[in-house]
N, C-alpha and C positions, 0 to 999 in steps of 0.2 A: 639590889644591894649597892650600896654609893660608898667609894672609898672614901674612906675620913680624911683626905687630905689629897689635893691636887698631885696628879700623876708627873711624873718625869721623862718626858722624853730623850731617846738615843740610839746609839745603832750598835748591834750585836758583833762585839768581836769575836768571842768564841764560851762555849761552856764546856768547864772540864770537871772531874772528879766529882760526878754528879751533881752537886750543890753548887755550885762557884757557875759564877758568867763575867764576864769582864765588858765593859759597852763603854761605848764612848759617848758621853754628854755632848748637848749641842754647844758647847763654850767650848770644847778640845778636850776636856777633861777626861781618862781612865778611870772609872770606878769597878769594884768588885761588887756584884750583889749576889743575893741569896736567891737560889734556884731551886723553890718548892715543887720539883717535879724529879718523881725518882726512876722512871721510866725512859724509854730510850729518848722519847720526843721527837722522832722519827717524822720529817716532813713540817716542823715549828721549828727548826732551831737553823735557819741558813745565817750563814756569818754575813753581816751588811744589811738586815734586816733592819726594821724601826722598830724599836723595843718602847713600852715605859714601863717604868719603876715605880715603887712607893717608897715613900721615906719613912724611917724606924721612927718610931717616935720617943723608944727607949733610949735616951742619951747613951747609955754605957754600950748598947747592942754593938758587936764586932763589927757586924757587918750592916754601912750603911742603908742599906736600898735592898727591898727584894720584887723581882722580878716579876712582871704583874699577868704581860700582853706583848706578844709580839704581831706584824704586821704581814700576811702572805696576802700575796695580792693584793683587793682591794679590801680583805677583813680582816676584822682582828679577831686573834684568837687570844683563850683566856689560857693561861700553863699552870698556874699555880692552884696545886692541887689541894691545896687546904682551905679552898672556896666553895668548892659543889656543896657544901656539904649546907651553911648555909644560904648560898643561896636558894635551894632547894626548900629548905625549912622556913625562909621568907616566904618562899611560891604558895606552899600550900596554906601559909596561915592569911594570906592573902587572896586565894583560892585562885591561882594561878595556874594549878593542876585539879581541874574537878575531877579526876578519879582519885583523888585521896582530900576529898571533901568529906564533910561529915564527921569528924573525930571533936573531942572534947579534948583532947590534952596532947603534945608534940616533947618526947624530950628527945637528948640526942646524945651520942654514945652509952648504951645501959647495956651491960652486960647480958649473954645469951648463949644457949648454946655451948661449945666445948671451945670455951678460954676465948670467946669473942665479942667483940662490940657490936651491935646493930647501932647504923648510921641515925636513921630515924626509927622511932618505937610512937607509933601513933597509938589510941586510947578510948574506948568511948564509956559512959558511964557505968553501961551495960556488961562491960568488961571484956567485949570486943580489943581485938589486937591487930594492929596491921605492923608488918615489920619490913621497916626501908632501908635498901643498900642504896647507895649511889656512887657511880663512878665517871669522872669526868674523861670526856671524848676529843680530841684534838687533832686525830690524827686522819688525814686526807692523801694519799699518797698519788692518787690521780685526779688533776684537776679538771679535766675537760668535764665538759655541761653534763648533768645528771651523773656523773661519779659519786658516790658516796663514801660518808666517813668512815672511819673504821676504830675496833677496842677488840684488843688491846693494840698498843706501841709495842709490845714485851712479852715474852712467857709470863704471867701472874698466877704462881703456886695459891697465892692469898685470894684471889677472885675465884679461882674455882673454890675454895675452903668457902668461900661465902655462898657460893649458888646452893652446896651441899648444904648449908645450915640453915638454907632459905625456904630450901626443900622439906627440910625434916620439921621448921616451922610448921608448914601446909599439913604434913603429916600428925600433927599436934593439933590441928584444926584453928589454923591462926591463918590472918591471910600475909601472903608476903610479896613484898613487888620491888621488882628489879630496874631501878631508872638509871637511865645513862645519858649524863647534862652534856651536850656537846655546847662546848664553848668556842661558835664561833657561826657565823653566819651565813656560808654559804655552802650549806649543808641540804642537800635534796633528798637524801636517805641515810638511812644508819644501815651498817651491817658490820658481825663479827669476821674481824680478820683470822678468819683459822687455817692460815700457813704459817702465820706468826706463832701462834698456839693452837694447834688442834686438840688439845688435851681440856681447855677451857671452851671453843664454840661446841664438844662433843656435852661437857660438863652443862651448859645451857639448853640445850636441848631435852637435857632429860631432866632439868630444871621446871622448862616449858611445861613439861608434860607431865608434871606431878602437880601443878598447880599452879608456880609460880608466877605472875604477871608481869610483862616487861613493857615498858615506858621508855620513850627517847622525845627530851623535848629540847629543842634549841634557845639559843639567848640573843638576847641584841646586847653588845658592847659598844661601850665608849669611853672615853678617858675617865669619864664620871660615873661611870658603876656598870654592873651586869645584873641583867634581868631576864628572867626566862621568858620567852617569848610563846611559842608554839609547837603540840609535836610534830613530830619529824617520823613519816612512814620505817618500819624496818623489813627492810627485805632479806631475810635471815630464813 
């Protein structure tokens, strides 16, 4: 996925009130941008960090710039969570994920289930279903060599409501798979943080074990787009 528009760099002065981050442009300038991540962000968000932004392209949009990538250590990690989603749906029609090769048709958000959207709803003529969540990964709280990333940042009442709809899917005789895009590159394993939420890595597990298949694949980032890269072992 390649942003439509050269990226912004600057440095993170703070984010408040979930949405809002204020960063200082490399000219001195204070801007406000749009912070598409509603989670704690726990371990991405140090004040004095290199941040870049995209620019609206909506002239009338409030808020100039939203928040793309911030920089820990020597990676960049992706925050804005209304990405996985395509880039995910790029990966596979590019077959950049061959375990969700083989479909005839990709749409994305289709209703399902009790009052929800499935991320991806793959298709085959056959009348085959494969039904995709994805949730993006960011979160790293120890960094020394071989640490792994970690999901959630937050209790997510809404992510376990999905693993259960994932499940009754399988129950339905559909296949359903659970990916988890860690956006950021120096990710040696995935694992669920369940001290953050034990009510959701408890909810995964019996997810696991009704069928459900879980996927963890990393990206390579740069100023010029995100791309899935490779999976990433889960030790869960």
């Amino acid at each position: 996925m390649k942003f439509p528009d050269p990226l912004i760099k600057g440095k993170l002065i703070k984010r408040y009130k979930r949405f809002l981050t204020d960063v200082e442009l490399e000219d001195g300038a204070t801007v406000i941008a749009h912070c598409a991540n509603s989670g704690s962000m726990l371990s991405v968000n140090d004040p004095g960090a290199e941040v870049w932004l995209s620019p609206a392209r909506n002239p009338d949009r409030k808020l100039k710039f939203t928040w793309e990538m911030i920089r820990i250590g020597r990676s960049l990690v992706g925050i804005n969570t209304s990405l996985p989603n395509a880039i995910v749906a790029e990966a596979v029609e590019t077959g950049r994920i061959p375990e969700l090769a083989g479909y005839d048709s990709l749409r994305r958000e289709v209703k399902y289930g009790e009052n929800s959207r499935i991320d991806l709803l793959l298709e085959k003529e056959s009348g085959d279903k494969c039904y995709v969540e994805v949730k993006n990964v960011t979160m790293r709280r120890d960094l020394t060599k071989g640490a792994p990333v970690e999901f959630p940042d937050a209790v997510t009442a809404r992510g376990t409501k999905h693993l259960v709809e994932l499940s009754n899917m399988v129950r339905e005789g559909h296949r359903a798979v659970m990916v988890y895009l860690v956006q950021r590159a120096d990710a040696p394993a995935f694992t669920i943080a369940a001290d953050i939420d034990p009510t959701y890595a408890d909810a995964l597990k019996k997810a696991m074990k009704s069928g459900v298949e879980v996927l963890c694949y990393g990206c390579a980032l740069t100023k010029h787009g995100i791309n899935v890269k490779a999976p990433i072992p889960l030790a869960f």
